[in-house]
C-alpha positions in Angstrom: 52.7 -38.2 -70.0 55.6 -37.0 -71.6 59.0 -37.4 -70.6 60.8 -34.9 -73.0 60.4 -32.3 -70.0 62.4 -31.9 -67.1 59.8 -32.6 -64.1 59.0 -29.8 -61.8 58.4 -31.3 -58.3 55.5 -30.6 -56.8 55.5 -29.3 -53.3 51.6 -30.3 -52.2 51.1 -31.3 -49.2 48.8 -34.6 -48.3 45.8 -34.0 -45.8 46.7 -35.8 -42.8 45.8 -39.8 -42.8 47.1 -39.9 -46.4 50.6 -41.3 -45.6 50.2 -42.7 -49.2 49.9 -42.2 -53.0 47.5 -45.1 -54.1 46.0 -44.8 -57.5 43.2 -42.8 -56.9 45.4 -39.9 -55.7 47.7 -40.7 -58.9 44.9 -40.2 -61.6 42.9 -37.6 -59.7 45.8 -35.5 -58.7 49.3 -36.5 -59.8 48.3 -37.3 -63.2 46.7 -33.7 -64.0 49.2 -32.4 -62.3 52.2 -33.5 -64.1 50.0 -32.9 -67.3 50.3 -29.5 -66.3 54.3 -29.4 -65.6 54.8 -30.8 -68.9 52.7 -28.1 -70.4 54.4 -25.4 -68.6 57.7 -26.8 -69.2 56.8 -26.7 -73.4 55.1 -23.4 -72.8 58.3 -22.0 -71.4 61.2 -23.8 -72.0 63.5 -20.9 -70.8 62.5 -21.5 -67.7 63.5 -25.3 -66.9 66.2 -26.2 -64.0 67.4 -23.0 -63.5 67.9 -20.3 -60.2 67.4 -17.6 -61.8 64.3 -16.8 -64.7 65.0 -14.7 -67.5 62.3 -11.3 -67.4 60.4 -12.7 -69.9 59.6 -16.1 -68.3 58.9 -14.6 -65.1 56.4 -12.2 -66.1 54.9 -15.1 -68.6 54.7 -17.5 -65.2 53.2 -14.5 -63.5 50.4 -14.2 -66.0 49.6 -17.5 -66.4 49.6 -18.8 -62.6 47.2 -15.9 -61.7 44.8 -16.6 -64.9 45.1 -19.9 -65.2 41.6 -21.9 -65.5 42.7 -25.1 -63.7 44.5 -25.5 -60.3 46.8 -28.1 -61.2 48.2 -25.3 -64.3 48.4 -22.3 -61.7 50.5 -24.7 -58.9 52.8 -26.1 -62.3 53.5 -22.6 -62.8 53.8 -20.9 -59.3 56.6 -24.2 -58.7 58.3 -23.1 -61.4 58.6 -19.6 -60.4 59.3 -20.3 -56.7 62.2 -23.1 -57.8 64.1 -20.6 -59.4 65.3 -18.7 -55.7 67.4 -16.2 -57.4 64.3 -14.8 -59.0 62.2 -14.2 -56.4 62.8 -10.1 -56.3 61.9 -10.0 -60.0 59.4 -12.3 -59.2 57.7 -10.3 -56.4 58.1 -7.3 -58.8 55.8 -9.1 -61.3 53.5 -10.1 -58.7 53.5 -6.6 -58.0 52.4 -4.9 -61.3 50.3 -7.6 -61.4 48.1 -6.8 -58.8 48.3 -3.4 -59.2 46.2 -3.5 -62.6 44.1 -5.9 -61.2 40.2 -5.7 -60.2 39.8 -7.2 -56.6 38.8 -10.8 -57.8 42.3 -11.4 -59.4 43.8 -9.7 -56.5 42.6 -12.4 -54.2 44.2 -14.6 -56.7 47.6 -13.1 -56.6 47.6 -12.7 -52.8 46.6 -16.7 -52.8 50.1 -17.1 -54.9 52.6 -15.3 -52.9 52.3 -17.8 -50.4 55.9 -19.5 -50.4 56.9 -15.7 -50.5 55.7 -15.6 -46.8 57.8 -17.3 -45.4 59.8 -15.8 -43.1 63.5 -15.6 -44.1 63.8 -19.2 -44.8 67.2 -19.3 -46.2 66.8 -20.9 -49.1 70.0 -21.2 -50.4 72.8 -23.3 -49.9 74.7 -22.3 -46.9 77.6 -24.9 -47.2 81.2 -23.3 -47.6 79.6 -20.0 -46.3 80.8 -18.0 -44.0 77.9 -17.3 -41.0 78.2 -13.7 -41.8 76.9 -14.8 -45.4 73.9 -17.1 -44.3 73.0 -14.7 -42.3 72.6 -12.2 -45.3 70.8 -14.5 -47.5 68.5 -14.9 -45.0 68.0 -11.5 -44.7 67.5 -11.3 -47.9 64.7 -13.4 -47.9 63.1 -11.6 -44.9 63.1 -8.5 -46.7 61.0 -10.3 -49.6 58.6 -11.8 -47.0 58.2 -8.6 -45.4 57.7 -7.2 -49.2 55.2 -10.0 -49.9 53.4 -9.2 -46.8 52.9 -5.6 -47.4 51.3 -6.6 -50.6 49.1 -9.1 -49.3 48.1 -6.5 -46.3 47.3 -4.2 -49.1 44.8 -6.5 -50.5 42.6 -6.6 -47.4 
């Protein structure tokens, strides 16, 4: 694995009873996995360690994660896209054309994606040195993007 790359953490979560990461989970998981960071972080380099995603990035995340033939590409990408916080209206927005030029297959896919999106209101920005009236408005924020994301995926049904 290459190291050149800034490493996008995965957020998968273990099934319950693997408390942890022995060698089969590293080469059957992990390794494709980080394979698959490294490809997206050489793939689009605009978009490493950042908040907020130029256009360009976030529509080519968009395309990739919903087309993507392996699982461990489309889950490099989508943690990419849902890292960068600031994004996440253009982000949606993408999502959103996506699916609209979509046949219903792909917008199974798409619906799949906008999982994190779905969470309701989860601040996820920092809230130290904010005033409450502020936290309260980023979360807000974020609840009007769930509610967005939710509309979408109701749409899809």
């Amino acid at each position: 694995m290459s190291t050149m790359y800034p490493r996008i953490t995965p957020r998968s979560q273990w099934p319950k009873g693997h408390s942890t990461v022995n060698a089969w989970h590293l080469s059957k998981h992990l390794g494709p996995l980080f394979q698959s960071t490294d490809m997206i972080a050489a793939r689009f380099p605009e978009a490493n360690a950042q908040a907020m995603l130029p256009a360009a990035a976030i529509s080519g995340l968009v395309e990739f994660a919903t087309t993507a033939d392996s699982v461990y590409d489309a889950t490099a990408a989508l943690d990419r896209l849902f890292d960068a916080y600031e994004s996440f209206p253009q982000t949606l927005e993408a999502f959103e054309q996506r699916f609209a030029a979509s046949d219903k297959k792909a917008r199974k896919r798409i619906v799949g994606s906008l999982g994190y999106l779905l969470r309701d209101g989860e601040n996820r920005r920092p809230p130290l040195g904010k005033h409450f009236t502020e936290i309260f408005a980023d979360a807000q924020f974020f609840k009007d993007l769930a509610t967005r994301a939710d509309l979408l995926k109701n749409g899809a049904a």
